[in-house]
C-alpha positions, -999 to 999 in steps of 0.1 A, spaced: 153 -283 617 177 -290 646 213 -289 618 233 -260 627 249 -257 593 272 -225 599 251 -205 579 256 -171 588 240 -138 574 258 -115 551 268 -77 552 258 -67 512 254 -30 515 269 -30 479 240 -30 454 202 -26 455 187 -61 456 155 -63 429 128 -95 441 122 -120 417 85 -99 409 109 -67 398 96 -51 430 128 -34 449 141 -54 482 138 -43 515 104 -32 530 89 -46 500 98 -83 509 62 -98 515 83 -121 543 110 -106 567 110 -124 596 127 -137 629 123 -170 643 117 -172 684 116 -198 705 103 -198 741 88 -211 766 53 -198 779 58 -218 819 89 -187 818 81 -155 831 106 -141 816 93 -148 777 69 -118 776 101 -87 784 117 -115 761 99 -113 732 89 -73 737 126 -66 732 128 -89 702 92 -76 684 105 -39 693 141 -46 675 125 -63 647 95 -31 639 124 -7 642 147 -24 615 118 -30 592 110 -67 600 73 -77 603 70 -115 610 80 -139 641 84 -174 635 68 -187 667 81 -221 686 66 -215 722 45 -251 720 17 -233 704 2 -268 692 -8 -276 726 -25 -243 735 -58 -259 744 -47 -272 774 -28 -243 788 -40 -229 821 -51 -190 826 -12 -184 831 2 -194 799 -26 -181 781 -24 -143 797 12 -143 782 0 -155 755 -21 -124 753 1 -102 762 27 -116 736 0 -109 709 -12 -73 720 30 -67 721 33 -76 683 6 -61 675 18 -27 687 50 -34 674 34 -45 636 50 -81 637 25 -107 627 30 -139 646 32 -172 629 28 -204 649 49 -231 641 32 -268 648 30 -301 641 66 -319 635 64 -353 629 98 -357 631 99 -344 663 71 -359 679 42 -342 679 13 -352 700 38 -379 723 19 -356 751 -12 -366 742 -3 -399 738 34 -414 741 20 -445 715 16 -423 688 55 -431 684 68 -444 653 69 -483 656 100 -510 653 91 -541 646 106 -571 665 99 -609 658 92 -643 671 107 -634 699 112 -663 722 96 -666 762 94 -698 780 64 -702 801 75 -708 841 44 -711 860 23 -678 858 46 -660 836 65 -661 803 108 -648 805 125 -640 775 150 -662 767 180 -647 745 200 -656 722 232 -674 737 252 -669 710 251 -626 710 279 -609 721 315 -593 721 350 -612 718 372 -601 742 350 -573 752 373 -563 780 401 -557 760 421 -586 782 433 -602 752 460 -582 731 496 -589 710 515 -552 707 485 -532 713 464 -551 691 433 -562 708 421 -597 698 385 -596 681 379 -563 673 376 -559 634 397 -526 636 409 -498 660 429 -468 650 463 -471 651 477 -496 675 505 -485 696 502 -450 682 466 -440 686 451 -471 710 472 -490 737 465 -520 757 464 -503 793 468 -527 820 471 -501 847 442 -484 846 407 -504 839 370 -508 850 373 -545 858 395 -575 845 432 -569 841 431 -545 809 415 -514 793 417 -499 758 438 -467 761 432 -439 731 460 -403 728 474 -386 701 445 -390 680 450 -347 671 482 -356 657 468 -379 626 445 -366 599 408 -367 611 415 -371 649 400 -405 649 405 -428 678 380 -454 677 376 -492 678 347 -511 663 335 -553 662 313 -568 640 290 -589 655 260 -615 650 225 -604 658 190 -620 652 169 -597 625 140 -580 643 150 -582 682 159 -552 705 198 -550 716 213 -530 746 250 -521 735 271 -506 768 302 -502 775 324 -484 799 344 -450 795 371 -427 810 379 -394 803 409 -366 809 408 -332 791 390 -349 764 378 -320 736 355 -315 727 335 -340 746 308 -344 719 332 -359 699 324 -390 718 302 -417 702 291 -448 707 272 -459 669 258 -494 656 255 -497 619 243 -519 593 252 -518 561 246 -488 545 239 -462 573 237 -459 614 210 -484 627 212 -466 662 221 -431 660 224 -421 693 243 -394 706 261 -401 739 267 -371 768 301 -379 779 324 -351 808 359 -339 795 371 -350 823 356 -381 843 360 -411 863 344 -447 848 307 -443 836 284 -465 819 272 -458 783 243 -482 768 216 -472 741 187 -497 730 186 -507 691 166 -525 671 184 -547 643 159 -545 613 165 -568 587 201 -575 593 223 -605 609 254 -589 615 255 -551 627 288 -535 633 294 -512 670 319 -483 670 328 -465 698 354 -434 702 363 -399 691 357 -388 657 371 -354 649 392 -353 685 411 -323 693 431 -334 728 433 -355 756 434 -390 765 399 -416 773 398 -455 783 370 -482 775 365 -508 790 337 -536 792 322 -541 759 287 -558 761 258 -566 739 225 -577 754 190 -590 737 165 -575 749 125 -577 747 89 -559 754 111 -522 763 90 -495 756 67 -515 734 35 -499 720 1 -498 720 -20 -481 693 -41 -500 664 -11 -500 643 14 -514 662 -4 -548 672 12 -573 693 5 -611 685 22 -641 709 19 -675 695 31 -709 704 66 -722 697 57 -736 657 30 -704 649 0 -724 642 -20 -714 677 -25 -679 681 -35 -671 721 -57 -640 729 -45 -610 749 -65 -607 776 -79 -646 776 -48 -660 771 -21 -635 791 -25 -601 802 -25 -567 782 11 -560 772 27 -527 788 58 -516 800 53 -498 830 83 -483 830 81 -470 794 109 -443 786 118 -438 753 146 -417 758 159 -441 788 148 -474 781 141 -501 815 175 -518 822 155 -552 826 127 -573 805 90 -569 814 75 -611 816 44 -620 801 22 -621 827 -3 -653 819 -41 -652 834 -58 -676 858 -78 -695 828 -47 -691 800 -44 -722 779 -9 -712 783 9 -745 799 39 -743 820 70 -749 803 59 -739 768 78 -718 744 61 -686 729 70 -667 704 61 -627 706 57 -602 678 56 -562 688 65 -528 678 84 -508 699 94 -466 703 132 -457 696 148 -421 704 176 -412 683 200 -383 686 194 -361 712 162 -376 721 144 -373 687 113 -394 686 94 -396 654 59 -400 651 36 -427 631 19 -408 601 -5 -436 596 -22 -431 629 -62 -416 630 -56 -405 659 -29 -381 653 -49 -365 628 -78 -359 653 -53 -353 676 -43 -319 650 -76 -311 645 -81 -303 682 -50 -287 679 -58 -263 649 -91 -252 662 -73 -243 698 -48 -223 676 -74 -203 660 -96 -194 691 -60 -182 707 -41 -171 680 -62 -163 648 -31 -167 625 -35 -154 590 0 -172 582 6 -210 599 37 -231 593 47 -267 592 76 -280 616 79 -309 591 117 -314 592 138 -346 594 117 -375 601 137 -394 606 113 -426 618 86 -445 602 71 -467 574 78 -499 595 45 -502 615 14 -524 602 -2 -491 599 22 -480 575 28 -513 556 -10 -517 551 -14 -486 527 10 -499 505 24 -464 493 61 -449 490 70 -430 520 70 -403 496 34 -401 493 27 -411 530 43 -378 536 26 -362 509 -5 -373 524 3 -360 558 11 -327 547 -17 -324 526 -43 -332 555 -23 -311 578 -32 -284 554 -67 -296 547 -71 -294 589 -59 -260 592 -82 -247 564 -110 -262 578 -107 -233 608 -93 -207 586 -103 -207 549 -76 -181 537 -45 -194 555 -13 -192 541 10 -221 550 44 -226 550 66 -258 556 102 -265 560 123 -281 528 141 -305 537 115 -339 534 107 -321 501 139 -316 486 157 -342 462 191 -323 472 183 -328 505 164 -352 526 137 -364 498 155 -399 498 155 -433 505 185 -449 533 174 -423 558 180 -431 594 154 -455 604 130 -448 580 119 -478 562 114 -466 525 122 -437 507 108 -399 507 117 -395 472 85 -376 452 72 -365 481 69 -329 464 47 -344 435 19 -350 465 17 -318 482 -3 -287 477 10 -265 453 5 -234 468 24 -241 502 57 -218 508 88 -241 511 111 -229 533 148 -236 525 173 -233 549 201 -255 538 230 -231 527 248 -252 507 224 -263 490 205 -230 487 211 -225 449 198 -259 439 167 -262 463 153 -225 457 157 -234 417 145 -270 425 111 -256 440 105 -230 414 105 -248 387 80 -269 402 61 -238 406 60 -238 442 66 -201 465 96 -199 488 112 -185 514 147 -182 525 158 -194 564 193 -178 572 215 -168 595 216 -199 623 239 -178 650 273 -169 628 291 -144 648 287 -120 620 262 -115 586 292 -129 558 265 -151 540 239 -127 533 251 -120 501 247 -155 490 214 -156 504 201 -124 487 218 -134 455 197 -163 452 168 -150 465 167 -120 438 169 -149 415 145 -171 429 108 -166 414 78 -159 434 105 -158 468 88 -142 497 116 -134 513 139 -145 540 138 -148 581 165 -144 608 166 -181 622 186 -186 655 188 -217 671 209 -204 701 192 -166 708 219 -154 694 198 -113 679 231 -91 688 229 -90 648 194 -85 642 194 -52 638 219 -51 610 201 -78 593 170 -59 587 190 -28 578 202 -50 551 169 -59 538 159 -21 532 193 -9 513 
C-alpha cells in the first residue's frame, strides 16, 4: 500500500469510545498496532526498533506490523538472523507481538528467487528477417512523431501535436534555447492558470502487441515541485504506461524514455509536462517513438515464446531451429537501449533472407519501479511454501498478514488465459492458497490482508492499470475469517460497512505521517461502529513516530 492519502490520526480526547462488541476502547482493542519497516543488512534496525517497541508498551500498544523482508528469511546469513533474534527477544520484553508482513503480488514477490516470475505482456507476430546466422527485428516504418522537435510552429502553435496548453501563454516556440535542430518547446506561467498544467500531447499510430520506447528530451529551472514532471502514454480509457519519471528542479538537457507495451490498441496517445506545477520554467525537445522487440522477455511455463515463418503455417523449434531466447541484459526497471537478434543454430532450417514472425511475453515496471507478479505460476506457490515454513522456524507468528495491495499487473499471460476465470477469482484463489500455505505450518494462524483488491469502493474493479480483466467479486472467493485491513480514509465509512456486512473482521490502518492526529476521530467513529473491528494500527510510510505516543494515549481514554 504505497498511496500516501493524507490520512492523519486524530486528537478525540472528548468521549469514551465503546467497540463494536460493547467492550470499552482502549487496552481492550484486540489490535493496536504500529507498522515498521526496516531493513535487517542495517545495524542500526535493532536500537531502531527497541525505541519503537519501548514507545509502543508504554502507551498501551501491543502489535508491530513488520516489513523487514521477512518472506525471504531462509536465506539470511547468521547476521541478519541474530538481529532477528534480538528484535524478537526485544518485543517480547516489551509485550509487542510481531506480525510479519509477506507475500505482495503487486509488489513482486519472489522476483529474487526468480526475476521470470514477473507478470507477462504479450507481444505479437513480431517481424525479424533472417541475415545469415541471425534474425534483426525489423520495425514498423511508419511509427513515430510529427515534428517531434518542435521545428515546425505558426504563433506558438506547434504543427502535429493534437494539443499543448495554452500557446503563447503557457507553451512557446523557443528558438534560442534547444537540444538539437533549430527549436524547443518552452513551458512558464503554468501557476498562473487553474490546475498548473503545462503539457503537450500527440496521438500516434502503433501496431497492437509490440514493445515501444517513448523519449524525449527535457530542461529544467526552478521547476517545483519536480515530481510534477511526467512523461504518460495512454489508450483509451486509462495510462497504458504509467511510469513515473525522476526529473532535477533545476537541470541542463537529459534524456527521458520508458518501455511500453501497446495491448490491443492502434493509436495510443503520449503526454509529457507538468501537471499540478507550482513555478519555474522547463524545455522539451526531441520527441521520439521507437519499436522495440525481445527487451526483458521471459521465461517461465506461462509465458511461452513461439517464432514462426512469415505466413504462420511452420512452426520452428527453440533450440533445433534457433537458440534459447534471453535477454542478457534483462532489467525491468531499465530496459536494454538496443534489440537482442535471434541467434539461429548450425543445423536451423531457418534460410537466409526469410522473414519470421516472433510471439513473447515480456516484464514491465510501472511507477516507481512496481513489478507485479504472475498468480498463475506453480512455482510461486512453492516458491511461498518455502517461504512460510522459514517464517515459522524464525519467527513462530501467531498473527501473519498479506501484503496484497495494488496489483496492478496480470491476467495477460497464457498462464492466466488458460484458467479461464475473472481476475476476481484468480485473486481469490491466490489468497486463498496463500492462506491454505501458511496453515499448513501453523494450524491456528490468524491472517490479515490489506483491502484494497477486495473492496468494490476501491480497487475490486476492472480498467486497472495493466491488468487485463477485472477484480470485481474477488471478496466472494476468499476465506471468510481473514481480517481486512482498510486503510483508505476516504473511503473508510463505506469499506468497514462494505466488509461487515459480508461478515468479514476488520481492522483499521491510520495515520500515514500527518503532522498531527486530526483524523482520529473519523477513524474511531467508524471503528466504534464497525462490527467485529479489531482495532486500528499506526501506519507510517516515512518513520514519521514523533506522534506515537499520543496516539496510544488516545486508544485508552
Amino acid at each position: 500500500m504505497k498511496l500516501h492519502l493524507g490520512l492523519s490520526l486524530a486528537a478525540l480526547g472528548l468521549f469514551p469510545v465503546l467497540s463494536a462488541t460493547g467492550q470499552e476502547a482502549g487496552s481492550r482493542y484486540a489490535d493496536r498496532w504500529v507498522y515498521v519497516s526496516r531493513n535487517f543488512n542495517r545495524p542500526e534496525t535493532v536500537a531502531e526498533i527497541r525505541e519503537i517497541a519501548t514507545t509502543a508498551h508504554a502507551h498501551g500498544l501491543n502489535g508491530m506490523l513488520l516489513a523487514g523482508g521477512l518472506e525471504g528469511v531462509g536465506r539470511w546469513d547468521d547476521t541478519r538472523l541474530a538481529r532477528l533474534a534480538e528484535v524478537k527477544d526485544i518485543c517480547r520484553e516489551q509485550r509487542i507481538e510481531i506480525i510479519p508482513i509477506i507475500w505482495s503480488v503487486g509488489y513482486g514477490s519472489g522476483l529474487g528467487h526468480d526475476r521470470n516470475l514477473a507478470a507477462g505482456l504479450p507481444c505479437a507476430n513480431v517481424p525479424f528477417q533472417v541475415q545469415g546466422a541471425e534474425a534483426r527485428f525489423v520495425p514498423d516504418p511508419g511509427v513515430g512523431f510529427k515534428n517531434g522537435g518542435f521545428e515546425e510552429f505558426t504563433d506558438n502553435r506547434m504543427t502535429g501535436f493534437n494539443f499543448h496548453d495554452r500557446p503563447g501563454e503557457v507553451s512557446f516556440a523557443d528558438p534560442e534555447v534547444f537540444h538539437d535542430g533549430a527549436a524547443s518547446l518552452r513551458f512558464e506561467n503554468f501557476q498562473d492558470f487553474p490546475h498548473g498544467h503545462g503539457r503537450v500531447m500527440q496521438e500516434l499510430a502503433v501496431q497492437p502487441h509490440r514493445q515501444y520506447r517513448v523519449s524525449c528530451w527535457a530542461k529544467t529551472e526552478n521547476l517545483t515541485p519536480s515530481g510534477a514532471f511526467r512523461v504518460q502514454v495512454y489508450g483509451p480509457k486509462h495510462a497504458i504506461a504509467p511510469v513515473n519519471v525522476q526529473i532535477p528542479p533545476t537541470g541542463d538537457w537529459q534524456e527521458i524514455s520508458l518501455v511500453f507495451n501497446s495491448g490491443e490498441h492502434s493509436r495510443v496517445k503520449v503526454y509529457a509536462g507538468v501537471w499540478g506545477g507550482k513555478t519555474g520554467t522547463f524545455w522539451l525537445d526531441g520527441f521520439r517513438l521507437e519499436e522495440m522487440a525481445l527487451v526483458n522477455v521471459l521465461r517461465r511455463p506461462g509465458t511461452p515464446v513461439a517464432v514462426t515463418n512469415a505466413d504462420g503455417t511452420v512452426t520452428y523449434e527453440e533450440g533445433r531451429d534457433y537458440e534459447p531466447v534471453a535477454d542478457d541484459q534483462f532489467n525491468l526497471r531499465r530496459p536494454r537501449p538496443d534489440c537482442p537478434p535471434l541467434k539461429l543454430t548450425p543445423d536451423s532450417r531457418i534460410r537466409d533472407g526469410e522473414t519470421l514472425l516472433a510471439s513473447y511475453y515480456h516484464g514491465m515496471a510501472i511507477n516507481n519501479g512496481q513489478v507485479s507478479v504472475c498468480m498463475s505460476e506453480p512455482s510461486l506457490y512453492e516458491y511461498w511454501e518455502q517461504s512460510a515454513a522459514a517464517i515459522q522456524q524464525h519467527l513462530a507468528p501467531e498473527k501473519w498478514f498479506l501484503s496484497m495491495d495494488e496489483i496492478r499487473a496480470g491476467g495477460s499471460c497464457a498462464a492466466c488465459k488458460a484458467r479461464g476465470i475473472t481476475m476476481g477469482e484468480m485473486l481469490g484463489d491466490c489468497i486463498t492458497r496463500q492462506t491454505q500455505i501458511i496453515r499448513a505450518v501453523r494450524p491456528d494462524a490468524k491472517v490479515y490482508i490489506w483491502s484494497d483488491m477486495l473492496d468494490p469502493n476501491h480497487n475490486a474493479r476492472g480498467d486497472y492499470y495493466l491488468v487485463h480483466g477485472d477484480f470485481t467479486g474477488s471478496w466472494n472467493h476468499i476465506p471468510k475469517d481473514l481480517v481486512i485491513a482498510c486503510w483508505y480514509f476516504s473511503k473508510r465509512e463505506e469499506s468497514m460497512r462494505f466488509f461487515a456486512e459480508q461478515g468479514f473482521p476488520t481492522l483499521a490502518g491510520a495515520y500515514y505521517d500527518g503532522d498531527d492526529l486530526d483524523n482520529i476521530k473519523g477513524w474511531l467513529d467508524t471503528v466504534h461502529r464497525t462490527p467485529n473491528c479489531r482495532g486500528i494500527m499506526y501506519t507510517s510510510w516515512q518513520n514519521k513516530y514523533q506522534l506515537l505516543p499520543a496516539f496510544g494515549d488516545l486508544l485508552r481514554q
